[in-house]
Backbone bond lengths (Angstrom), bond angles and torsions (degrees), N, CA, C in turn:
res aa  C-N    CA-C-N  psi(-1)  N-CA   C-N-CA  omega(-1)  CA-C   N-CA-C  phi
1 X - - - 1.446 - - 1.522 109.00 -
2 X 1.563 113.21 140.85 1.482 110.23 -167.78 1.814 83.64 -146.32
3 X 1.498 101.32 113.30 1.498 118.01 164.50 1.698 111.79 -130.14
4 X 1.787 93.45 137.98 1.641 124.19 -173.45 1.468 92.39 -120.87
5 X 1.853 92.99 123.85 1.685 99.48 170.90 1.694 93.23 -137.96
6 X 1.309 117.04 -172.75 1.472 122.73 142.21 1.590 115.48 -105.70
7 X 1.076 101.96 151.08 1.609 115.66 170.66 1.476 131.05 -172.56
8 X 1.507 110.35 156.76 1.675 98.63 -164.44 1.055 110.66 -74.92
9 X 1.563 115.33 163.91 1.516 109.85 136.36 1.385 140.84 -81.62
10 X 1.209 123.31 139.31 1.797 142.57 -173.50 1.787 109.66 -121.94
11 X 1.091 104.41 159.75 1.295 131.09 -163.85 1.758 110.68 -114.72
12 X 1.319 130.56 105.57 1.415 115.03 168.36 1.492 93.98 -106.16
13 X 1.624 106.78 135.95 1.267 112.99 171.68 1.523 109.06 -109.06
14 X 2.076 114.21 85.13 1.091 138.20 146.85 1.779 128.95 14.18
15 X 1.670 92.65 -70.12 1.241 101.54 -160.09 1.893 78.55 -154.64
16 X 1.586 106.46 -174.34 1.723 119.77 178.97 1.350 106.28 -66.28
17 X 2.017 120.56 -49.48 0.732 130.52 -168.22 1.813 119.64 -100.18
18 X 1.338 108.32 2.01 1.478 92.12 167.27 2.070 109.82 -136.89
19 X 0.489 79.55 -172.38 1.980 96.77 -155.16 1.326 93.74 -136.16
20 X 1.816 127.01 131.70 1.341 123.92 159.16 0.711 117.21 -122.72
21 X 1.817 154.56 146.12 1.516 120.68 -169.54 1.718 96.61 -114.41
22 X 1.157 118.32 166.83 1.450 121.73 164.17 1.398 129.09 -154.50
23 X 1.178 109.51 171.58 1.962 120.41 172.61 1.418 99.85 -105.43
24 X 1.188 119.74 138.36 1.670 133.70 147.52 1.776 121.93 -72.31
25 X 1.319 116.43 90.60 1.265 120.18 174.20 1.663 105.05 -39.54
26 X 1.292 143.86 109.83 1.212 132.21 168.82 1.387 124.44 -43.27
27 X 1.533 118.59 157.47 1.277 109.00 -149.62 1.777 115.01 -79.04
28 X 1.916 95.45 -26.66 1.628 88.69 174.89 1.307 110.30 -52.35
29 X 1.890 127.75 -63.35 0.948 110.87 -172.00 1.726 125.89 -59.97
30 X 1.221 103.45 -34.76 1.652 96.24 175.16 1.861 120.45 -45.97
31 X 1.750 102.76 -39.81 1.532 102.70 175.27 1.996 110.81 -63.04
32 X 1.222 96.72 -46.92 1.462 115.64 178.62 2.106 106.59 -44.42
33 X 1.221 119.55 -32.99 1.289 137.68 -175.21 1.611 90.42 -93.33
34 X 0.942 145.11 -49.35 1.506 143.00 -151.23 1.762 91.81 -78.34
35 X 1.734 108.84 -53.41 1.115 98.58 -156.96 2.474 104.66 -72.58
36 X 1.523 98.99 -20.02 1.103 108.62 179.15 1.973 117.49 -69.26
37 X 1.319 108.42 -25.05 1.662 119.57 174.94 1.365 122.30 -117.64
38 X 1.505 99.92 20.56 1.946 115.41 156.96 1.550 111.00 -25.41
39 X 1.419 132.39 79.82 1.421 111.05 177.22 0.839 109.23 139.51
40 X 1.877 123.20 -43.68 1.463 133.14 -175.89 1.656 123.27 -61.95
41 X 1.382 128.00 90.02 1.090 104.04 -173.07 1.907 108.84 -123.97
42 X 1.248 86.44 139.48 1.687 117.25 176.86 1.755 115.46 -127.98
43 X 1.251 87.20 153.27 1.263 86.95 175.70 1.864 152.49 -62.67
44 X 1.172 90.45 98.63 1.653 103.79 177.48 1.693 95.20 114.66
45 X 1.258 120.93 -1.75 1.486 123.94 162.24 1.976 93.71 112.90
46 X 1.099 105.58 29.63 1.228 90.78 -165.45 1.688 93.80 -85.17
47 X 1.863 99.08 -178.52 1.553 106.60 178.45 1.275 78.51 -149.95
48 X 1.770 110.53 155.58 1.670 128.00 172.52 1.634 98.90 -91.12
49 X 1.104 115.14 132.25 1.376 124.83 159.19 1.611 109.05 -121.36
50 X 1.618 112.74 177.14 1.059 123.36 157.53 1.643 126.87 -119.03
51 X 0.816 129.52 91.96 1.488 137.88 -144.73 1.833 110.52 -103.63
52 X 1.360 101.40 141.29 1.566 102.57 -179.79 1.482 108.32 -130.75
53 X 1.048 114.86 156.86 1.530 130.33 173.97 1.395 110.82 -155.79
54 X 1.728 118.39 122.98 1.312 110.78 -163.76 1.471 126.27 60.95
55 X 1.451 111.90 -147.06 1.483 116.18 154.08 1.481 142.27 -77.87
56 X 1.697 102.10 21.74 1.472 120.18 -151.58 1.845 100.31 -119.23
57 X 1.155 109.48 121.60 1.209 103.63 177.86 1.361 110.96 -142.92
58 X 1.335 102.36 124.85 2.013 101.39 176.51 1.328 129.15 -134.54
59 X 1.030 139.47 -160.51 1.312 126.37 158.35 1.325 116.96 -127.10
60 X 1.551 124.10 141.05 1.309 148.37 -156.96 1.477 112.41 -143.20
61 X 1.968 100.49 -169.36 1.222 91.50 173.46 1.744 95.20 -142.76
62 X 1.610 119.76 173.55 1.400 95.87 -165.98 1.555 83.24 -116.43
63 X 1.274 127.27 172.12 1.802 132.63 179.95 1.304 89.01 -139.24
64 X 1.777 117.39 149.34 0.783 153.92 -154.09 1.778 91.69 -103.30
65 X 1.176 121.44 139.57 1.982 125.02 -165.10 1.407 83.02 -139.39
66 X 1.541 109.48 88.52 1.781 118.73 167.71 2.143 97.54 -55.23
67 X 0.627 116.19 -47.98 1.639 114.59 -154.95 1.472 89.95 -53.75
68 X 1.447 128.54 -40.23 1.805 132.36 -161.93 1.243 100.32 -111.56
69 X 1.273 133.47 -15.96 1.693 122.01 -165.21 1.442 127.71 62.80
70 X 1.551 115.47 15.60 1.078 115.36 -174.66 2.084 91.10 -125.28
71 X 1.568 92.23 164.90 1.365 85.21 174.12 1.908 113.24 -110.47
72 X 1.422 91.05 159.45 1.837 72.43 -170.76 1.908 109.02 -140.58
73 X 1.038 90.73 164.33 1.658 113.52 -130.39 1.920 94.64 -104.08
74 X 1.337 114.93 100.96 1.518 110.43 -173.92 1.728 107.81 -76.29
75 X 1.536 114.58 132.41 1.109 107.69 -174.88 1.870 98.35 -125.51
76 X 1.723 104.30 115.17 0.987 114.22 -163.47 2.103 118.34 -66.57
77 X 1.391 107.85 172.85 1.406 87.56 158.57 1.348 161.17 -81.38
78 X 1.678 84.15 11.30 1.885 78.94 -169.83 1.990 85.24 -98.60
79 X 1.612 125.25 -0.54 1.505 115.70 168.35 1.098 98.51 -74.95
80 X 1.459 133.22 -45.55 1.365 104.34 -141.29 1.608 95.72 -83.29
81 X 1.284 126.82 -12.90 1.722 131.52 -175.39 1.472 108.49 -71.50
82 X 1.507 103.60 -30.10 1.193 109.92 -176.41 1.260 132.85 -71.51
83 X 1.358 82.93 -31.90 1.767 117.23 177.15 1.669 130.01 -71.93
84 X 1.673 92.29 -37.11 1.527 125.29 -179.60 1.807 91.36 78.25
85 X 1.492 115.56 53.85 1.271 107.98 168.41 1.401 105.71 -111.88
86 X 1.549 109.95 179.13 1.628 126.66 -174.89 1.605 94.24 -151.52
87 X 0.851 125.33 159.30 1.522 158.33 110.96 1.821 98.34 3.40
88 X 1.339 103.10 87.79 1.776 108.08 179.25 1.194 113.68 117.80
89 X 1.625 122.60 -23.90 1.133 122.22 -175.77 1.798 109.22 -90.17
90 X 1.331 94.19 145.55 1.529 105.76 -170.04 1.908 103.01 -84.39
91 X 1.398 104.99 132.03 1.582 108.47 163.45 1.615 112.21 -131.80
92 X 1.686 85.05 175.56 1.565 76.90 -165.76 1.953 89.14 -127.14
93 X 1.570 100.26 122.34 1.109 113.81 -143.58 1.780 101.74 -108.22
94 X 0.843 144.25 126.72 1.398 140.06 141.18 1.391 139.53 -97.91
95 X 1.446 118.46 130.03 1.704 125.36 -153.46 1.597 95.08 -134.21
96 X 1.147 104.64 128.31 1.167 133.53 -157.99 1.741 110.23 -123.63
97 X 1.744 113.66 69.65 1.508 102.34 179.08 1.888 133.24 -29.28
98 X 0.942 106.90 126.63 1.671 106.12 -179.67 1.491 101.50 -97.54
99 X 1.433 129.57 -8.23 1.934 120.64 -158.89 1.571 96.71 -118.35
100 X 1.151 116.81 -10.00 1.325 108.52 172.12 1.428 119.67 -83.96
């Protein structure tokens, strides 16, 4: 499965000392992924994708965000530098399941 949306970037602040930033897979596709990895289990609910933004493409993993129902997609720092993104700015992201 290969889904292209836009979405912002957000900030979970982890711990005092670290900061993670992320995208929210929207929720159709997140259900659309739930009903596609019925079974698959890893740790903390995660799934491997391969994900792009811009000219930036890497591989990751996506986590499941009980509070929204969607799962969401950590986008490290050398993308978002790469990207010229921040925290608010909208991208347009593609995630590319690897476990299915």
């Amino acid at each position: 499965m290969i889904a292209t949306f836009a979405a912002e970037l957000w900030v979970w602040d982890a711990r005092r000392a670290e900061t993670w930033t992320f995208v929210s897979v929207p929720v159709e596709v997140s259900e659309d992924i739930r009903e596609l990895t019925e079974g698959v289990q890893r740790g903390f609910g995660s799934l491997r994708v391969r994900a792009t933004i811009g000219g930036t493409t890497w591989r990751t993993s996506i986590f499941p965000d009980s509070g929204s129902g969607c799962y969401a997609l950590p986008v490290k720092r050398a993308v978002r530098t790469a990207e010229g993104l921040e925290p608010g700015s909208i991208a347009e992201v593609t995630v590319e399941l690897l476990d299915v």
